[in-house]
MDTraj code that builds the backbone (N, CA, C; nanometers):
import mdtraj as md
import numpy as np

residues = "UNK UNK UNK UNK UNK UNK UNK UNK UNK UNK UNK UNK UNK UNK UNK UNK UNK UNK UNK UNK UNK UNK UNK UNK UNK UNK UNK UNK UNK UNK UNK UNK UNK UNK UNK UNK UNK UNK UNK UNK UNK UNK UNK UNK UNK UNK UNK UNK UNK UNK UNK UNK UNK UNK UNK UNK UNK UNK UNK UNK UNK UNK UNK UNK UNK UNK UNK UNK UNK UNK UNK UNK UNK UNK UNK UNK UNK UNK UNK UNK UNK UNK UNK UNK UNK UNK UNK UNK UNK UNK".split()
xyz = np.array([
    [8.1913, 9.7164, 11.7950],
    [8.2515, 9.6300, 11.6950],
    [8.3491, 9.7071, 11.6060],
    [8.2988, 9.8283, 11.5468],
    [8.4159, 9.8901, 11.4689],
    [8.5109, 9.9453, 11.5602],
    [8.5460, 10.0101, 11.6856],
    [8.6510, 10.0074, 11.7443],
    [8.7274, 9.8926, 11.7641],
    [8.6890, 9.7650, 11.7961],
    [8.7661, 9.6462, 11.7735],
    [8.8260, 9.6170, 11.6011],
    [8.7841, 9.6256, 11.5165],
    [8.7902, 9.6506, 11.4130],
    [8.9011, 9.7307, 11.3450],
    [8.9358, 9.8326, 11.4101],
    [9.0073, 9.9379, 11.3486],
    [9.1242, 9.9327, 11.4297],
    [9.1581, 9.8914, 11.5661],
    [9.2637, 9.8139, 11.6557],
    [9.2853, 9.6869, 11.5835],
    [9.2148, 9.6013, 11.5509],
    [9.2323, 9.5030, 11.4667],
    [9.3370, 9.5240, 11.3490],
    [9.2844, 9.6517, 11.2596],
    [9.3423, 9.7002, 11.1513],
    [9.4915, 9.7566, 11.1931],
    [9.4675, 9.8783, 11.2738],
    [9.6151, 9.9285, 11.3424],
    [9.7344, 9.8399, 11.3469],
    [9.7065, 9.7378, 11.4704],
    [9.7710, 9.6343, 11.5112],
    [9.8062, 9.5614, 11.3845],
    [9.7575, 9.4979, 11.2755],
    [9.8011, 9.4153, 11.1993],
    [9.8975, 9.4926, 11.0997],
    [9.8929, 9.5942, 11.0801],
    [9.9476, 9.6857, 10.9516],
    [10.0775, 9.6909, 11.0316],
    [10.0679, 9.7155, 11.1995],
    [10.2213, 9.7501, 11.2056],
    [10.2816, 9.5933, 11.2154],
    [10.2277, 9.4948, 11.2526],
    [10.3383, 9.3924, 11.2389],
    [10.3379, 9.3632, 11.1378],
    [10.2719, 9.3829, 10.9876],
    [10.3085, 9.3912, 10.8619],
    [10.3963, 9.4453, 10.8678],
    [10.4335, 9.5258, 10.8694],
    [10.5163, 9.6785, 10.8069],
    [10.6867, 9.6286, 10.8835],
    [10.6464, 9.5413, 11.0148],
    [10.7859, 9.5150, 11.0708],
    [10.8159, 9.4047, 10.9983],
    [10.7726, 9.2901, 10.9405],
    [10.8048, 9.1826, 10.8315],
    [10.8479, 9.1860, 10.7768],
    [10.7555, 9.2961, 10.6462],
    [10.8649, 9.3308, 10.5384],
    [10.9633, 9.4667, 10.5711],
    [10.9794, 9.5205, 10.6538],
    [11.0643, 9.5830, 10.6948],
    [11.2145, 9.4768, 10.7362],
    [11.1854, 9.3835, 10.7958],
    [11.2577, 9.2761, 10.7869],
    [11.3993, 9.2319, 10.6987],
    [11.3175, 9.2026, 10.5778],
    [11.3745, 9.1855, 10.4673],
    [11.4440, 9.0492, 10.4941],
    [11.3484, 8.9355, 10.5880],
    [11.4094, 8.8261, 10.6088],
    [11.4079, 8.7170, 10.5240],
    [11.3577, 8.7564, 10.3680],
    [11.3333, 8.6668, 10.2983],
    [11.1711, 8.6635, 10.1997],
    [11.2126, 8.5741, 10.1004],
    [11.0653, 8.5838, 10.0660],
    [10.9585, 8.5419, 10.1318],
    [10.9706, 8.4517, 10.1977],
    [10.8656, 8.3806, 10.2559],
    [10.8187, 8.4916, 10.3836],
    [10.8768, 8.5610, 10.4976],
    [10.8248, 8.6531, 10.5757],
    [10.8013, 8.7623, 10.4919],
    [10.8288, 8.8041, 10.3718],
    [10.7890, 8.9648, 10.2826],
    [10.6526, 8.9006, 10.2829],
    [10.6156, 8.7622, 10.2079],
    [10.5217, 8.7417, 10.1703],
    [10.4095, 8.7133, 10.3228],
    [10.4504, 8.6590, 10.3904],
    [10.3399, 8.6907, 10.5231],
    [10.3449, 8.8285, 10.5817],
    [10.4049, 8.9323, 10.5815],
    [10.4024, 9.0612, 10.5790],
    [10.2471, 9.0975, 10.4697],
    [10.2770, 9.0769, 10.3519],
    [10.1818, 9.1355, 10.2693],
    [10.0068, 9.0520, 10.2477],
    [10.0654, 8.9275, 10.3271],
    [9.9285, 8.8763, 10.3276],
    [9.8833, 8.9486, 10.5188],
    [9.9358, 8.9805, 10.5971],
    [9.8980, 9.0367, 10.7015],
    [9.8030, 9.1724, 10.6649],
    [9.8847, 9.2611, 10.5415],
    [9.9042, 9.3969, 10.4991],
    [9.7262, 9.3802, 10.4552],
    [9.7092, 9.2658, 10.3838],
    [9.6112, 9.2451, 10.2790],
    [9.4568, 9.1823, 10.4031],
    [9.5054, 9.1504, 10.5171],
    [9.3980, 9.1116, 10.6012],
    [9.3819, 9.2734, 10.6648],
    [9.4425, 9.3517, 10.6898],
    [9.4601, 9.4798, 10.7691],
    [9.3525, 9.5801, 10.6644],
    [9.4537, 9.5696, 10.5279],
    [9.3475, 9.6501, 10.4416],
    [9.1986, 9.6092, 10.4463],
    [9.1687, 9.4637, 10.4614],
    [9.0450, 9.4453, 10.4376],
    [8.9544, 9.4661, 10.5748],
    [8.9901, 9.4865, 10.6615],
    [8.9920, 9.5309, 10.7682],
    [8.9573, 9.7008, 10.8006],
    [9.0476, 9.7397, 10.7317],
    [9.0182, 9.9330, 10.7394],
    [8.8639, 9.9401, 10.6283],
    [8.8892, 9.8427, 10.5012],
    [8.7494, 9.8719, 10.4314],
    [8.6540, 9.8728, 10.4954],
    [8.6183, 9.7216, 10.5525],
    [8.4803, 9.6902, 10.6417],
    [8.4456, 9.7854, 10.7439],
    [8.5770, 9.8890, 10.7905],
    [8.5662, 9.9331, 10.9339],
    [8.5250, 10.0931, 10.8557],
    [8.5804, 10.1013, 10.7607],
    [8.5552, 10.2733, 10.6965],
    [8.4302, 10.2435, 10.6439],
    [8.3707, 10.1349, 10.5813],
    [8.2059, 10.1594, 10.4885],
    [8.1257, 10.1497, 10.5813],
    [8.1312, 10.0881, 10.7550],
    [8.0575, 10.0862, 10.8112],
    [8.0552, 10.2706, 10.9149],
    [8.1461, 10.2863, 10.9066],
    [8.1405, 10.4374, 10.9300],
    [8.1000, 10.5221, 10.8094],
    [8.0832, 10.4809, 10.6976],
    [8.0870, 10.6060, 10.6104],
    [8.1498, 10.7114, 10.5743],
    [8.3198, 10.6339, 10.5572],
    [8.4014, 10.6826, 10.5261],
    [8.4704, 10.6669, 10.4001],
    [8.4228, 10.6673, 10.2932],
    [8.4180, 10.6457, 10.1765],
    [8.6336, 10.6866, 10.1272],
    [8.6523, 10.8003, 10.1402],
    [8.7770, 10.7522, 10.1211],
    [8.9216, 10.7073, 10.1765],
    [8.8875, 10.6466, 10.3029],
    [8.9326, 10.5518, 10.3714],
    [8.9138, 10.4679, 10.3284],
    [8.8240, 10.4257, 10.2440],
    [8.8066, 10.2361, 10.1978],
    [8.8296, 10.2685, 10.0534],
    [8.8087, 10.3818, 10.0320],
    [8.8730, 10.3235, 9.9018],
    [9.0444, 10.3419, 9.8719],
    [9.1052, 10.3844, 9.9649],
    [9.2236, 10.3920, 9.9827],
    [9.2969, 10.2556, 10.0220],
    [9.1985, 10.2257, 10.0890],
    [9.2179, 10.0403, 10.1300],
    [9.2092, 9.9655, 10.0226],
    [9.1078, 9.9516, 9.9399],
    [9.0830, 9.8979, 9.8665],
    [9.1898, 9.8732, 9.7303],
    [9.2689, 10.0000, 9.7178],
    [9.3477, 10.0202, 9.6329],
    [9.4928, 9.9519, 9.6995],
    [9.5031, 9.9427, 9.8455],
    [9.6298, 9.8912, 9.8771],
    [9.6007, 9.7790, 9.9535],
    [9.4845, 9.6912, 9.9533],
    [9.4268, 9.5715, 9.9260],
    [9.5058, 9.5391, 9.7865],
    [9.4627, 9.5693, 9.7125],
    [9.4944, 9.5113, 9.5685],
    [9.6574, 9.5210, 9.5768],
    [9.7213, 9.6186, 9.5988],
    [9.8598, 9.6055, 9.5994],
    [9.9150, 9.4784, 9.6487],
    [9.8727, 9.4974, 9.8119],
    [9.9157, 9.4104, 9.9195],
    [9.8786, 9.2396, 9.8375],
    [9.7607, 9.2275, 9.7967],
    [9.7796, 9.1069, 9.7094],
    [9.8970, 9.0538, 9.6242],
    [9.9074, 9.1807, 9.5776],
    [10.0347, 9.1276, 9.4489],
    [10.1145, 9.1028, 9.5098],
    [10.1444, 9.1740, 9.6021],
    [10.2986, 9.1143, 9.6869],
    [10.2623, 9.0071, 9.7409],
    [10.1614, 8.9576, 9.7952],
    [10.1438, 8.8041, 9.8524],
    [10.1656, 8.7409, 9.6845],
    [10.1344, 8.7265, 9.6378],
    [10.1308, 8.6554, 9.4621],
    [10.2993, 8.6668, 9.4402],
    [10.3374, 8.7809, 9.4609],
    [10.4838, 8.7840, 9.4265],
    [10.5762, 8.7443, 9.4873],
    [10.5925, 8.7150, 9.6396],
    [10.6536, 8.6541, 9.7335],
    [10.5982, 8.5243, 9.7765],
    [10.5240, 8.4880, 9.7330],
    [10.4578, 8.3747, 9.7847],
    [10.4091, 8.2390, 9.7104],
    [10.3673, 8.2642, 9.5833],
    [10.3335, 8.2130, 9.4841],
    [10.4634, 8.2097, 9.3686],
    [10.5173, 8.3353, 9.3396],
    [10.6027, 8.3503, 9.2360],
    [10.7418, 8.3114, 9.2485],
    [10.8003, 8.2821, 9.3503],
    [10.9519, 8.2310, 9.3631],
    [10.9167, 8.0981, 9.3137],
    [10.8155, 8.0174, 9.3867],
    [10.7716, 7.8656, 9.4063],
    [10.8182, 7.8595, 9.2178],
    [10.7544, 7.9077, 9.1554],
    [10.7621, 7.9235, 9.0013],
    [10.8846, 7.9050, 8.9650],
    [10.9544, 7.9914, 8.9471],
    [11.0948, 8.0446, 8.9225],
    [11.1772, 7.9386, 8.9906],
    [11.1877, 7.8840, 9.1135],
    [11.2260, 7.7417, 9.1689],
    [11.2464, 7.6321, 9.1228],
    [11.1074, 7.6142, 9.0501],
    [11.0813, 7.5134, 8.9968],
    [11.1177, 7.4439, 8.8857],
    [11.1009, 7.5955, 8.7950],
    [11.1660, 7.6594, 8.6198],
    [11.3008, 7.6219, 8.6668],
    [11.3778, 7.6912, 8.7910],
    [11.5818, 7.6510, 8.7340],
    [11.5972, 7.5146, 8.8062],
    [11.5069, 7.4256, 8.8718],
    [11.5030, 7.2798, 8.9127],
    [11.5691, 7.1929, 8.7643],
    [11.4307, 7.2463, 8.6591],
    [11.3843, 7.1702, 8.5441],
    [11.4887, 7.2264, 8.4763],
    [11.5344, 7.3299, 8.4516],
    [11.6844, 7.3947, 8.3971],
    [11.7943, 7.3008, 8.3928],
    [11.8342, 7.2416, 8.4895],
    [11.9404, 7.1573, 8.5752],
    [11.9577, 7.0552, 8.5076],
    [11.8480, 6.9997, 8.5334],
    [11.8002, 6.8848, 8.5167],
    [11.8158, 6.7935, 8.3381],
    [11.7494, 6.9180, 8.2614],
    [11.7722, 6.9132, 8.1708],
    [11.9201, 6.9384, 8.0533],
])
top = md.Topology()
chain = top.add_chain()
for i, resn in enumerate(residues, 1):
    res = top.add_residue(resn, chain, resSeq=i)
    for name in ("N", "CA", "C"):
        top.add_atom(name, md.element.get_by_symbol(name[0]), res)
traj = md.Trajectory(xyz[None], top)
């Protein structure tokens, strides 16, 4: 299971990394970093079950990153969209 696991992890980080390498927009940065953020959580489960303590917590820390960029590409334009809609408008 953790060799599937850690191919799991491998594999997802690099087609992250080609996404936002991309630079095709917000919407692929932001599935880049939600990929980034399934991969990290991925190396955690796969490093605590080995007992590799700072492997997961290295994850863990770019877990949390990889979030913000899903929040920031994904969530946060929608915002800002919305705000110069109501701008216009008004």
């Amino acid at each position: 299971m953790v060799d599937a696991l850690t191919w799991f992890a491998s594999l997802s980080c690099i087609l992250a990394a080609l996404l936002v390498s991309l630079n095709a927009g917000a919407k692929w940065s932001g599935l880049g970093f939600l990929i980034f953020s399934l991969s990290s959580a991925a190396w955690v489960w796969a490093s605590t079950l080995q007992d590799e303590a700072p492997l997961a917590l290295q994850n863990i820390v770019l877990l949390a990153i990889n979030l913000f960029g899903v929040y920031r590409y994904l969530w946060q334009p929608a915002k800002k969209e919305k705000s110069r809609r109501i701008g216009r408008t008004a």
